[in-house]
TORNUKE-25193 format. One record per residue (C-alpha): residue in one letter; x, y, z. Coordinates in pm, whole numbers, padded with zeros to 5 digits, always signed. Last residue first. Layout:
AXYZ;...
This chain:
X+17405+21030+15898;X+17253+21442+15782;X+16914+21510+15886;X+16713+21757+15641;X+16363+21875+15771;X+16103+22064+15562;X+15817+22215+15822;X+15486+22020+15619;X+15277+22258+15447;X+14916+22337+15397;X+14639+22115+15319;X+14285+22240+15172;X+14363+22041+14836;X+14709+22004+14808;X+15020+22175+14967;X+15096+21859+15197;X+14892+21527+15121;X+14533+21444+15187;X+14296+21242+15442;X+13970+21349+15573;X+13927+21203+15898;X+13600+21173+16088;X+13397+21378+16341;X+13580+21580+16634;X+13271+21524+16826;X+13285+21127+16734;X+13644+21105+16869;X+13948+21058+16687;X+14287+21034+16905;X+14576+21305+16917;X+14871+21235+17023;X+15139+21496+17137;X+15256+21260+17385;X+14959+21245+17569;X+14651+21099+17439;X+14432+21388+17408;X+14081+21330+17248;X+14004+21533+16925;X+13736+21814+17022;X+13947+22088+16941;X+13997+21933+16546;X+13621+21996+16481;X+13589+21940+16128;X+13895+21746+16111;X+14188+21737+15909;X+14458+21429+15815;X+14793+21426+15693;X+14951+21125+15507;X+15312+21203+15430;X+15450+21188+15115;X+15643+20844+15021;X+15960+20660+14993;X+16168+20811+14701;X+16507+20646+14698;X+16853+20847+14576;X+17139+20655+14447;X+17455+20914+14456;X+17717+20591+14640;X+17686+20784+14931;X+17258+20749+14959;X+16981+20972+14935;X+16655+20882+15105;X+16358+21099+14993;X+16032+21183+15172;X+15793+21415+15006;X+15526+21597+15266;X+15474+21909+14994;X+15751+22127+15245;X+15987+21878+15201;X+16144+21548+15404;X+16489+21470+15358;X+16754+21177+15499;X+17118+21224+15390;X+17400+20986+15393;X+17254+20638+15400;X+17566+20433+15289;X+17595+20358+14904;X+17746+19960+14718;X+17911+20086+14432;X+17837+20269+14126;X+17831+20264+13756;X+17857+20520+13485;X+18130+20739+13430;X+18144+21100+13311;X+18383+21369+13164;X+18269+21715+13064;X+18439+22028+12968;X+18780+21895+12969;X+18987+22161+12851;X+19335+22199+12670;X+19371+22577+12575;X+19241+22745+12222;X+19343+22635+11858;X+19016+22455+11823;X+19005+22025+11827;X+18651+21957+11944;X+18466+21697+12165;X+18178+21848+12215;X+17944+21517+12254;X+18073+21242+12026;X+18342+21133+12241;X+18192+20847+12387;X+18467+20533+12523;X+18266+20217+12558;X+18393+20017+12877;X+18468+19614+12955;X+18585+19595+13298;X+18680+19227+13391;X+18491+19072+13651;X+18677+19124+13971;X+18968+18952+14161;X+19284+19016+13877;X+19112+19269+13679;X+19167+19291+13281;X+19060+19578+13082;X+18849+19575+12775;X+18783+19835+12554;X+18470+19704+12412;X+18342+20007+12207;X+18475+20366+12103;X+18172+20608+12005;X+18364+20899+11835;X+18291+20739+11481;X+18413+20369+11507;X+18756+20587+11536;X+18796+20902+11405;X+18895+20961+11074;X+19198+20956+10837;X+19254+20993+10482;X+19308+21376+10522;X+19056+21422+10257;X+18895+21730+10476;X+18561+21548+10499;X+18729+21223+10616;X+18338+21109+10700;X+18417+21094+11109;X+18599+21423+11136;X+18574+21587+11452;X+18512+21960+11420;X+18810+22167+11464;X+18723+22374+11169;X+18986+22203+10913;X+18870+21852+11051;X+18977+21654+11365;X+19064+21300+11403;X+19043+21085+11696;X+19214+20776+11647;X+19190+20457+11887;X+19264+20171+11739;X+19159+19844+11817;X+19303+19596+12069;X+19500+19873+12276;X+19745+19768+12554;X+19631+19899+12873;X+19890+20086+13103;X+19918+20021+13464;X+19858+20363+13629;X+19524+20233+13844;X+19372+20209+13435;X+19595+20347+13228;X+19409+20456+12838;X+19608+20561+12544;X+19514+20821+12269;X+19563+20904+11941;X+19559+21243+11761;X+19508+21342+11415;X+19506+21714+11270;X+19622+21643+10954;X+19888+21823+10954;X+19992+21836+11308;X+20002+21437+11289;X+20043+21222+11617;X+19945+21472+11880;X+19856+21213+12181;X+19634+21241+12425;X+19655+21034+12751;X+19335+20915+12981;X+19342+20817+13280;X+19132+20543+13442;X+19120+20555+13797;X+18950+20246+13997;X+18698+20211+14280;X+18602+19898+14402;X+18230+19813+14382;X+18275+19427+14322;X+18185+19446+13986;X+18451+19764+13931;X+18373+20096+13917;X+18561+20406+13767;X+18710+20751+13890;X+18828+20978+13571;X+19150+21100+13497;X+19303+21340+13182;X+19594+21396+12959;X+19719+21612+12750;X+20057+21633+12496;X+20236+21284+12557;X+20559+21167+12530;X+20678+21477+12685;X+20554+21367+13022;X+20755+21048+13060;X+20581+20796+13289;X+20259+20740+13028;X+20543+20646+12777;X+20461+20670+12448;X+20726+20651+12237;X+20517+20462+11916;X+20205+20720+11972;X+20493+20965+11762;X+20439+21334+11870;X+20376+21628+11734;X+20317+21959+11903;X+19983+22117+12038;X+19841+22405+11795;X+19520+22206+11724;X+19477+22204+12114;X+19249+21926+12201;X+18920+22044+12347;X+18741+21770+12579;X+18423+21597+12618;X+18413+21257+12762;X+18119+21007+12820;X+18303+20671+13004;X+18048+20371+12968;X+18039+20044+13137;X+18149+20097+13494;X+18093+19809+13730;X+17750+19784+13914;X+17761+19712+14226;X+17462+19574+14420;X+17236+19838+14554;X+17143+20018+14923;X+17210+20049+15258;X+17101+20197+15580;X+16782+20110+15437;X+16484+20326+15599;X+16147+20228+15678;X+15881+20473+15633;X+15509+20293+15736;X+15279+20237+15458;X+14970+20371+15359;X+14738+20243+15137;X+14446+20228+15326;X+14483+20590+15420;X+14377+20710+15055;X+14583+20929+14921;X+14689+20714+14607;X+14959+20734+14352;X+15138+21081+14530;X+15368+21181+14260;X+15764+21152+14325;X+15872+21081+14004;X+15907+20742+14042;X+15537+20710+14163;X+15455+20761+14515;X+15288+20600+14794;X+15146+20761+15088;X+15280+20792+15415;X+15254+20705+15780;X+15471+20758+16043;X+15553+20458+16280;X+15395+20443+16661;X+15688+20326+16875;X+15552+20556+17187;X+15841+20766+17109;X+15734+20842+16759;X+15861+20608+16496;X+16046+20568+16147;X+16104+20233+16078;X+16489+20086+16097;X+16444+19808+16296;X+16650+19966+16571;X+16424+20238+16567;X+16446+20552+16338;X+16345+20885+16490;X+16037+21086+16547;X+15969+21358+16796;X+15610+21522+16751;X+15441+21801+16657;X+15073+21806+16476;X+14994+21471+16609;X+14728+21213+16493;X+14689+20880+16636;X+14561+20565+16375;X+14448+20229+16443;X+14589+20015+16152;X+14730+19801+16346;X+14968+19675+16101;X+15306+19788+16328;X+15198+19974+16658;X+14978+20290+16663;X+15011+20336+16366;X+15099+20739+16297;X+14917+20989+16035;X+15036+21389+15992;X+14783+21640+16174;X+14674+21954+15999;X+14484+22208+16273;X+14833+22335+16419;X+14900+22497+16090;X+15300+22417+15933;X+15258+22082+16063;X+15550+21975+16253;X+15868+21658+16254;X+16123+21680+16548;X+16387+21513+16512;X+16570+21204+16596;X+16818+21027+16399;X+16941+20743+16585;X+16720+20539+16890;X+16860+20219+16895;X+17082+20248+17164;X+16815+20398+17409;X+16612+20094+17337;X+16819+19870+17403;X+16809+19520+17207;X+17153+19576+17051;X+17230+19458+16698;X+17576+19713+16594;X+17600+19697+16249;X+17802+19920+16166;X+17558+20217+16088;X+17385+20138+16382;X+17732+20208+16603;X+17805+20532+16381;X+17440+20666+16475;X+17489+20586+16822;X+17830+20763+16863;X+17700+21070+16660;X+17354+21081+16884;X+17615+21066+17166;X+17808+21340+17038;X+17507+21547+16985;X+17439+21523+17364;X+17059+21295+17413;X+16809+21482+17625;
């Protein structure tokens, strides 16, 4: 049996790109899948598009070097196909596929959208936006960071800086460094705050000033030297409040992502297999086929912990985990 620090060794080799013909080396991320009752067996090819099926209700499975998920004979697992939210579309056996995993997965996609909510302290001091300096602390009265994408997947900080320009009115601006080289605003970028703390977007205190393009700050654009050019909408519409209480970022989110590794491979108790990835992309590939017999004792042994139909055992009937007269699958988690 393989050490764990070999299985680690392989894995990392795979994950690399390593393209070796052996066997041994392309064996990564074996387990052992069960059956919670001995008399439900899950579905295996017996080679690639066969479609001659052996039944097992305990058997070691692990990816081969083409990345399908096989017994040790090379049979692949079968499953059945699910919609997006993880819903069997058909249980028949005809559609099955094998499970084939992607040890990556997506293009890029650069950052488009930063969601912030925040409290600003109405008690902060005042400060003039015109001595800014993002290197001198007590030019500014907050600030804030938050990891963004670019279109080649590198990842950037943007940080944010607050600035109390009027007490009495309740005004701040703010400034934007992206990688702590300072972006020059092209529109402004007021956030105004009414008597209650609310944010002020219809100057409903007759301060004669209001938030910017209403809390939802578009096509603040900042150059990139060897990627596309990120072009972001700022959203502070949601909770972003000015009360006489602390500095606090509640919330602060950015879309995009980059290219993900495989990080986490799941199957659950109702047969659902899910790929989850680094980059927090997460793919749904399919429940496992299981199959019942009326007379599973008579099934013909195959070794291996196969299982082969016979005409005493009588025919298939096909279903998913935890439906119909199935019962569970034994949930596995493997961790790349």
């Amino acid at each position: 049996m393989r050490s764990i620090k070999y299985l680690l060794v392989i894995s990392l080799l795979i994950l690399g790109g390593c393209d070796s013909d052996s066997d041994e080396q392309a064996h990564i991320g074996e387990f052992i899948l069960q059956t919670a009752v001995e008399t439900d067996f899950f579905v295996l090819e017996k080679e690639l598009d066969s479609r001659e099926f052996y039944y097992s209700n305990s058997n070691a499975l692990h990816f081969d070097k083409y990345g399908y998920l096989v017994n040790g004979s090379g049979s692949p697992l079968l499953v059945f196909p699910v919609d997006p939210n993880g819903n069997s579309t058909s249980v028949s056996i005809g559609t099955s596929e094998p499970v084939q995993i992607n040890y990556t997965t997506g293009s890029p996609k650069a950052t488009d959208r930063v969601s912030i909510s925040t409290n600003l302290p109405q008690n902060s001091g005042e400060l003039s936006v015109n001595e800014f300096d993002k290197n001198e602390p007590l030019t500014f009265n907050h600030s804030t960071s938050v990891s963004v994408i670019d279109s080649l997947g590198d990842v950037h900080i943007l940080t944010f800086y607050f600035i109390h320009v009027s007490v009495e009115n309740n005004t701040w601006e703010f400034r934007v460094a992206l990688d702590d080289n300072p972006v020059q605003p092209t529109t402004e970028q007021v956030l105004d705050f009414d008597l209650s703390g609310l944010m002020d977007i219809n100057d409903d205190d007759l301060d004669g000033f209001v938030t910017t393009e209403n809390g939802l700050i578009e096509n603040i654009n900042i150059p990139l030297s060897y990627a596309n050019d990120l072009n972001i909408t700022l959203d502070f519409t949601s909770d972003t409040t000015s009360f006489n209480s602390n500095f606090e970022v509640t919330s602060i989110d950015a879309s995009g992502f980059y290219t993900g590794r495989i990080k986490e491979f799941k199957i659950e108790s109702n047969g659902l297999i899910t790929f989850y990835y680094t980059n927090g992309q997460d793919k749904l590939v399919g429940r496992v086929a299981l199959a019942k017999f009326f007379s599973p004792y008579n099934l013909q042994p195959l070794g291996n912990s196969l299982w082969a139909e016979t005409e005493d055992s009588g025919i298939p009937i096909y279903g998913e985990p935890e439906a119909a007269n199935f019962d569970s699958i034994i949930p596995i988690v493997h961790d790349f």
